[in-house]
C-alpha positions as semicolon CSV with decimal commas, in nm:
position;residue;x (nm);y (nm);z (nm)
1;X;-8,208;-8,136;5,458
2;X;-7,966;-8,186;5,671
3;X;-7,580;-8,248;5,588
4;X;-7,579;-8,580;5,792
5;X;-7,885;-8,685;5,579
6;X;-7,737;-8,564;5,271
7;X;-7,435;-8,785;5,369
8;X;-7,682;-9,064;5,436
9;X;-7,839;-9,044;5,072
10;X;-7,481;-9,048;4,925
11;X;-7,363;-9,357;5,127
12;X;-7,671;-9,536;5,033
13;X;-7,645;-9,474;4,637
14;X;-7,262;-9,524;4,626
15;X;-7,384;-9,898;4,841
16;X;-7,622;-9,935;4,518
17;X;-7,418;-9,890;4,279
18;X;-7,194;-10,167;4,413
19;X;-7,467;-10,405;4,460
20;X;-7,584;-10,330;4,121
21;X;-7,250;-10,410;3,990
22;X;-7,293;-10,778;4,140
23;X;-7,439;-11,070;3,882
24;X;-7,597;-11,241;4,176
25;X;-7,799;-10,923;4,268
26;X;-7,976;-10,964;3,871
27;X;-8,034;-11,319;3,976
28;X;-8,341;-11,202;4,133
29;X;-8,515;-10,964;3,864
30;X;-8,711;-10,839;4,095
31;X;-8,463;-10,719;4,353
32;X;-8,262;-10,581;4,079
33;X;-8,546;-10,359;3,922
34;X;-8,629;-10,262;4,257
35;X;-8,261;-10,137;4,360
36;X;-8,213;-9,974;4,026
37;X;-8,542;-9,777;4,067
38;X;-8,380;-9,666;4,412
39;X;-8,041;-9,604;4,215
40;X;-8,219;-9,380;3,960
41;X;-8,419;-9,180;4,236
42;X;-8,068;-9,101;4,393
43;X;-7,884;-9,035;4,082
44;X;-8,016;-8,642;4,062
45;X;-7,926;-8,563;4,416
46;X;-7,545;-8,720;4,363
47;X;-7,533;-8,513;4,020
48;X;-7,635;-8,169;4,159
49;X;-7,431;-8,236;4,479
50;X;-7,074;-8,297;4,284
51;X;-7,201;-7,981;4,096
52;X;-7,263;-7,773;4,359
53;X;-6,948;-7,874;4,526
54;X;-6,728;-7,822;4,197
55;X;-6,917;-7,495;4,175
56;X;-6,787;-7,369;4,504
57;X;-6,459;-7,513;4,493
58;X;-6,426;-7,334;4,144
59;X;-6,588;-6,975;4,283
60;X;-6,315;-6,990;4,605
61;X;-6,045;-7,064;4,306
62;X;-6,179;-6,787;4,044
63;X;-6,202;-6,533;4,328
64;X;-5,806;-6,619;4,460
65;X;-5,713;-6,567;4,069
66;X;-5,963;-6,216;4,011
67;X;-5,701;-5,988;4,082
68;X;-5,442;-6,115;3,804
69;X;-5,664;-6,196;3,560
70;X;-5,997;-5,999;3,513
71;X;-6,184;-6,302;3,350
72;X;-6,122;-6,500;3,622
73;X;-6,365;-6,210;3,844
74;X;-6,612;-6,273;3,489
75;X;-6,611;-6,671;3,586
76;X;-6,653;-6,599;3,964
77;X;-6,962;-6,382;3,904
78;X;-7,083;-6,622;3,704
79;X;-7,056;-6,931;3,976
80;X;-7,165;-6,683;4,234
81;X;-7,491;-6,679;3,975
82;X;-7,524;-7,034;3,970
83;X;-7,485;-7,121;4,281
84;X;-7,829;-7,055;4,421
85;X;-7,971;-7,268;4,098
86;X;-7,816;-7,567;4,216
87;X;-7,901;-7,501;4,576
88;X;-8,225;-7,420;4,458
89;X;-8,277;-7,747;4,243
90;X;-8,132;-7,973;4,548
91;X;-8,357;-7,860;4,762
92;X;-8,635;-7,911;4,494
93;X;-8,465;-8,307;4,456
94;X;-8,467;-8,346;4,853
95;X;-8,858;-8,302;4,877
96;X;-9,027;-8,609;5,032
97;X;-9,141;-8,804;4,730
98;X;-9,433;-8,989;4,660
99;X;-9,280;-9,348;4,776
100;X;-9,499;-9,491;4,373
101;X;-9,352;-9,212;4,141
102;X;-9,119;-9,476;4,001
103;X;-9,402;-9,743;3,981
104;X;-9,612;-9,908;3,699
105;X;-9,978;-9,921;3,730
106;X;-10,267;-10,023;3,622
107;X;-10,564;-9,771;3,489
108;X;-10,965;-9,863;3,463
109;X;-11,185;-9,670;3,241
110;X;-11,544;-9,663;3,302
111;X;-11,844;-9,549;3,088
112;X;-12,085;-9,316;3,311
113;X;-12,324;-9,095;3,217
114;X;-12,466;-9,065;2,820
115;X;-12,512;-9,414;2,759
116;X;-12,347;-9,516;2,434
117;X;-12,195;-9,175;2,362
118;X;-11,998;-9,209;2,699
119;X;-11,861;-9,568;2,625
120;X;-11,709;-9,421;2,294
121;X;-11,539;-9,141;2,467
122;X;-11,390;-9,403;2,692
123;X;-11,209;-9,590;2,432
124;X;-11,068;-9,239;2,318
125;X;-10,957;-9,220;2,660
126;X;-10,790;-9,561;2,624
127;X;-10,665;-9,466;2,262
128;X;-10,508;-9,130;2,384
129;X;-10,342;-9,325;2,682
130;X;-10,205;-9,591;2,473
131;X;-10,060;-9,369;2,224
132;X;-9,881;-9,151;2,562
133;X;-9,790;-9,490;2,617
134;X;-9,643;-9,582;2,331
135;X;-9,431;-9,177;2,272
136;X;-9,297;-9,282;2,634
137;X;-9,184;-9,666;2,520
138;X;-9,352;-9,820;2,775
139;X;-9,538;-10,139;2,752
140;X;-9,898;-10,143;2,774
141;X;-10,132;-10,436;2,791
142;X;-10,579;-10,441;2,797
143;X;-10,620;-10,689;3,087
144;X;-10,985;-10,707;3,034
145;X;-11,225;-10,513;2,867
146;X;-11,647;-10,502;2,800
147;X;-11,705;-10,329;2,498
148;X;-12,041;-10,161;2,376
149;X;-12,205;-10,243;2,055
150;X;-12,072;-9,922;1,858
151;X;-11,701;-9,998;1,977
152;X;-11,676;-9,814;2,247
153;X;-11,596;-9,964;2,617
154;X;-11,786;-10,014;2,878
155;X;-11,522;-10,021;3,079
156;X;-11,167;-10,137;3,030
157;X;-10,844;-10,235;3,243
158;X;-10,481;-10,160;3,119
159;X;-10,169;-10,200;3,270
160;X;-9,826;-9,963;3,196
161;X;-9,468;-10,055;3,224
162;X;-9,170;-9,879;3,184
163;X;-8,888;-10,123;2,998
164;X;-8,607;-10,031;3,309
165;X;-8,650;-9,911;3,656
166;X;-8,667;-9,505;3,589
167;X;-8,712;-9,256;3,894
168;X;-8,995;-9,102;3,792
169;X;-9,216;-9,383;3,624
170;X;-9,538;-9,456;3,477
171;X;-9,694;-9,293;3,797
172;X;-9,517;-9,016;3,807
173;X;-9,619;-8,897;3,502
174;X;-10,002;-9,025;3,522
175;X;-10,102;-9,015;3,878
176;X;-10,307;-8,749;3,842
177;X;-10,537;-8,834;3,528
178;X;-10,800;-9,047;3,810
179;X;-11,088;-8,866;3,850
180;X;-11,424;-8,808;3,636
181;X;-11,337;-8,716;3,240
182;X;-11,605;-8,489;3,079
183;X;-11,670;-8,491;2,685
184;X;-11,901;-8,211;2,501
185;X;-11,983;-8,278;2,114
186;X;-12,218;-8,412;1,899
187;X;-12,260;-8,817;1,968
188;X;-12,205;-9,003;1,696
189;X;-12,581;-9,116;1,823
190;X;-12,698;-8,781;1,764
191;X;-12,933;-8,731;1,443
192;X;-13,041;-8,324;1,516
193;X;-12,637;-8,235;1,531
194;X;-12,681;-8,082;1,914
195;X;-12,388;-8,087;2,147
196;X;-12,421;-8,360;2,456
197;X;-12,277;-8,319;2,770
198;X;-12,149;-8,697;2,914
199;X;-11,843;-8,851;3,101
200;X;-11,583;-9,102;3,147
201;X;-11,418;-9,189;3,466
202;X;-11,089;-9,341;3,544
203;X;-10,922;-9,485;3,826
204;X;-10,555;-9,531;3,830
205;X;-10,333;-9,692;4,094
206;X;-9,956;-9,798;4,133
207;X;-9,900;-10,182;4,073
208;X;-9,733;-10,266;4,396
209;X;-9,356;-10,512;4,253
210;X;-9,353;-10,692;4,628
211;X;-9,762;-10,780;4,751
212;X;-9,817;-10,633;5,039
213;X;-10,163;-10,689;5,077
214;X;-10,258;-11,112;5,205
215;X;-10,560;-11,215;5,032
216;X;-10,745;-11,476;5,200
217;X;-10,874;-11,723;4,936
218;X;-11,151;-11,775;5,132
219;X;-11,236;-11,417;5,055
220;X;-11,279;-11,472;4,655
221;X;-11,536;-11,660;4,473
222;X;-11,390;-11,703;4,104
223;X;-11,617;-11,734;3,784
224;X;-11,513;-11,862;3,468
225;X;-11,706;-11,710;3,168
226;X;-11,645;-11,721;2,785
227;X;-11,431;-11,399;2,657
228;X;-11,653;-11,166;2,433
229;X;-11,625;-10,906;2,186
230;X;-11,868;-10,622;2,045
231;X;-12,254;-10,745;2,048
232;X;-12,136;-11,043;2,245
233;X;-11,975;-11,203;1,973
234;X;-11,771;-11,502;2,094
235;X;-11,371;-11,469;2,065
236;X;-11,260;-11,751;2,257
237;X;-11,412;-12,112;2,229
238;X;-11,335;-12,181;2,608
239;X;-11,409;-12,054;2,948
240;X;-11,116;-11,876;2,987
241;X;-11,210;-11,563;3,062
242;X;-11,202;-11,494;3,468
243;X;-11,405;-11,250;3,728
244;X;-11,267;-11,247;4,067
245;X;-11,467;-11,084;4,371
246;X;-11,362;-11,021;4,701
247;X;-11,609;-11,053;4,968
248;X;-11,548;-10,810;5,210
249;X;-11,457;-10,546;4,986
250;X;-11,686;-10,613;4,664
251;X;-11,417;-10,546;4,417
252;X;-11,458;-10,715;4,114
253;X;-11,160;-10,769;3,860
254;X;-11,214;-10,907;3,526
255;X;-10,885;-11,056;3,298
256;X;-10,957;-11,264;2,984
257;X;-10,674;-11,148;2,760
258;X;-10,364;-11,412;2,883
259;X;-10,355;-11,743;2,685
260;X;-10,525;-11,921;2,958
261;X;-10,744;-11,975;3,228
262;X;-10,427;-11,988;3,521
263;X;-10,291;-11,720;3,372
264;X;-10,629;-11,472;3,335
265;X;-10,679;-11,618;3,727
266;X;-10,286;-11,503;3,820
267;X;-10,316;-11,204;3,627
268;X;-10,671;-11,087;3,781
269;X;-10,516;-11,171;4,140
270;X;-10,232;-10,980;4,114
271;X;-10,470;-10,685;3,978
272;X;-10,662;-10,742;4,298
273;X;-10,417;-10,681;4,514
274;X;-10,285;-10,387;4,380
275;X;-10,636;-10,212;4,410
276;X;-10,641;-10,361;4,794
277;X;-10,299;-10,191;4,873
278;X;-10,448;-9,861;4,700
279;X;-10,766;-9,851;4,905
280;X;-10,552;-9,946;5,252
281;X;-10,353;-9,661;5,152
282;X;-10,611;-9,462;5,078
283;X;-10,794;-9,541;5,412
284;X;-10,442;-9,478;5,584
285;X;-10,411;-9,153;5,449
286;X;-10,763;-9,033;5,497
287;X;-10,651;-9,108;5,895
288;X;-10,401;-8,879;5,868
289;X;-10,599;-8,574;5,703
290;X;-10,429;-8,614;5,411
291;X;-10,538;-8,382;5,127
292;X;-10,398;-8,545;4,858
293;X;-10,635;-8,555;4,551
294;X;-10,870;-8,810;4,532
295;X;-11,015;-9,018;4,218
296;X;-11,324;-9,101;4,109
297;X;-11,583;-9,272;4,329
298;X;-11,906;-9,217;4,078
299;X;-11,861;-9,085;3,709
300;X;-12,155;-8,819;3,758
301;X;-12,012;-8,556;3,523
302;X;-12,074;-8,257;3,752
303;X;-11,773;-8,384;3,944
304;X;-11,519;-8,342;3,639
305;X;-11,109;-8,315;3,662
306;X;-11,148;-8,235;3,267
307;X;-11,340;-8,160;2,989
308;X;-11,302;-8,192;2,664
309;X;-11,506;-7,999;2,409
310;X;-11,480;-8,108;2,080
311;X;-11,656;-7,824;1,909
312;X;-11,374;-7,546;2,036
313;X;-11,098;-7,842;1,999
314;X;-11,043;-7,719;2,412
315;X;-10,893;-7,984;2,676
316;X;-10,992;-7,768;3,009
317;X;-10,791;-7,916;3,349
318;X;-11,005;-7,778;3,621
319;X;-10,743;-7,863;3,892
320;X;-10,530;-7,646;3,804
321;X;-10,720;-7,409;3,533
322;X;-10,470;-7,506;3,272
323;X;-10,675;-7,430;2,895
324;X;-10,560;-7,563;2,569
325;X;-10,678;-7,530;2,233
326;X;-10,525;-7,868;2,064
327;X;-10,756;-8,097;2,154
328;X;-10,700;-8,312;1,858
329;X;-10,318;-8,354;1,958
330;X;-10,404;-8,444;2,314
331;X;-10,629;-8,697;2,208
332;X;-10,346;-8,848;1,947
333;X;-10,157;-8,858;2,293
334;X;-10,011;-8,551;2,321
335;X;-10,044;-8,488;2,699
336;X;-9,723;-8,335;2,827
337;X;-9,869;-7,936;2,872
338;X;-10,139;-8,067;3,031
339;X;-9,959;-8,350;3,265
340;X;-9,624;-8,091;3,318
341;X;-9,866;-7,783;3,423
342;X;-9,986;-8,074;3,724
343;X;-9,691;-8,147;3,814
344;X;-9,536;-7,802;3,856
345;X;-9,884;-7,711;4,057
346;X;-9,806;-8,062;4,270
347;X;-9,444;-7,982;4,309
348;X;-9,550;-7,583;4,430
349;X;-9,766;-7,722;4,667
350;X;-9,491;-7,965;4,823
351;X;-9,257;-7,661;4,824
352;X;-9,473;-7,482;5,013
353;X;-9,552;-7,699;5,267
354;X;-9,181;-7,774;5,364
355;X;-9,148;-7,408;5,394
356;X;-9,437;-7,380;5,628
């Protein structure tokens, strides 16, 4: 990057930091989470600068000071060693980012193929999420959920938040997992012990903090329905529960976990219009040629990201052909190997294509 762009990345975080420092700014919780996400992004790239700079200013120092003092030519070979790290690492900070790696989002898990046996491997997909969730600290909440009648999930909406505006957030770290989720054991169904083949899918997409997609009201028609639990068991007494569809689109979002019927309603919205803004960008970038990755469309289970075979304990990322054999830990949420081995392959692929 250039040094006048450099300069303009500095300016702008030294500029946070003193609107951060302002009580009116935190007036507005919104604004404030918003310029302390922006603060954290920066906060890297101002670190490594000052030590790059010290680095240099100590080498041109250490080398003046060699010839009286041999462990001052020791300390300058050393900086002369570090150097390129920290050049290295900035350039690896100035990358373009994705502009939603410090967002929250909100994740859907869908039952496909194998029936019954595929709606109880999604709730171990929603179990192993939730317990990532909860080894990061961030806040997770089921929006709305259908389950099956052996406890497993239909499918299943769940938002993630991180407690304070972090640089690399919730999709940072998760942005990858959308895409079809393939299981291989023996179904708890299964009465002759043979191994099944059936899959999950999940769709995952930033929750945008400023809506940026209008939704005509004259676009949804909103049903009211009682909330439900296993076998259709009632839970609520009331109509609470809501299903919002938009027209033009077709997307249906279902919320019947707030406390009432304004708040399911606000809640499904605002769930609504984060998968909008996901599909426009989506569209947008499928305009531009972009090759980014894309999720799930139908959970047919020849179309897997990842399977996970319970009879060799193997999780198997076929992205990437990252292999472990700890599936039991991955599925207690233990996912850093497989989520850091995607993000070095994403971040290769970025350095690459600057260098092109």
């Amino acid at each position: 990057m250039e040094s006048a762009s450099l300069k303009g990345l500095l300016d702008e975080y030294a500029e946070l930091e003193e609107a951060l420092g302002d009580p009116a700014v935190h007036a507005d919780q919104a604004r404030a989470r918003k310029l302390g996400r922006r603060y954290a992004e920066l906060a890297p790239v101002v670190k490594t600068v000052g030590e790059l700079e010290s680095a240099k200013s100590d080498l041109a120092a250490a080398k003046e000071l060699a010839s009286d003092d041999p462990a001052f030519a020791e300390e300058a070979e050393q900086l002369e060693q570090r150097i390129p790290t920290l050049e290295a690492k900035l350039t690896e900070l100035l990358l373009p980012r994705d502009p939603h790696d410090g967002a929250d989002v909100v994740m859907e898990i869908k039952s496909g193929e194998g029936g019954e046996e595929s709606a109880l491997f999604a709730g171990d997909l929603l179990r192993m999420y939730l317990r990532y969730a909860e080894r990061y600290g961030w806040k997770a909440e089921v929006l709305g959920s259908t389950e099956s009648d052996l406890g497993g999930y239909k499918d299943v909406t769940v938002s993630f938040k991180t407690k304070e505006p972090t640089a690399d957030g919730v999709w940072a770290r998760l942005k990858f997992e959308g895409g079809v989720h393939r299981v291989q054991r023996v179904p708890a169904t299964e009465s002759q012990g043979r191994i099944h083949t059936s899959a999950a899918g999940v769709l995952i997409y930033p929750e945008p903090e400023e809506v940026e997609v209008e939704i005509d009201q004259n676009d949804l028609r909103i049903d009211t329905f009682r909330s439900s639990g296993p076998g259709g068991q009632s839970v609520n007494t009331t109509d609470s529960a809501i299903r919002v569809t938009h027209l033009p689109t077709g997307v249906v979002v279902s919320c019947q976990n707030e406390k009432s019927q304004i708040q399911n309603r606000a809640r499904a919205i605002q769930v609504l219009q984060a998968r909008l803004q996901a599909m426009a960008e989506e569209e947008a970038a499928a305009k531009a040629a972009d090759t980014r990755r894309s999720q799930v469309r139908t959970v047919d289970r020849s179309e897997r990201v990842r399977t996970y075979n319970f009879p060799e304990n193997r999780i198997s990322d076929h992205r990437i052909n990252f292999k472990a054999y700890n599936l039991d830990q991955v599925l207690d949420g233990e996912l850093d190997a497989v989520l850091d081995a995607l993000q070095a392959a994403d971040r290769e692929e970025r350095m690459a294509e600057s260098q092109a």
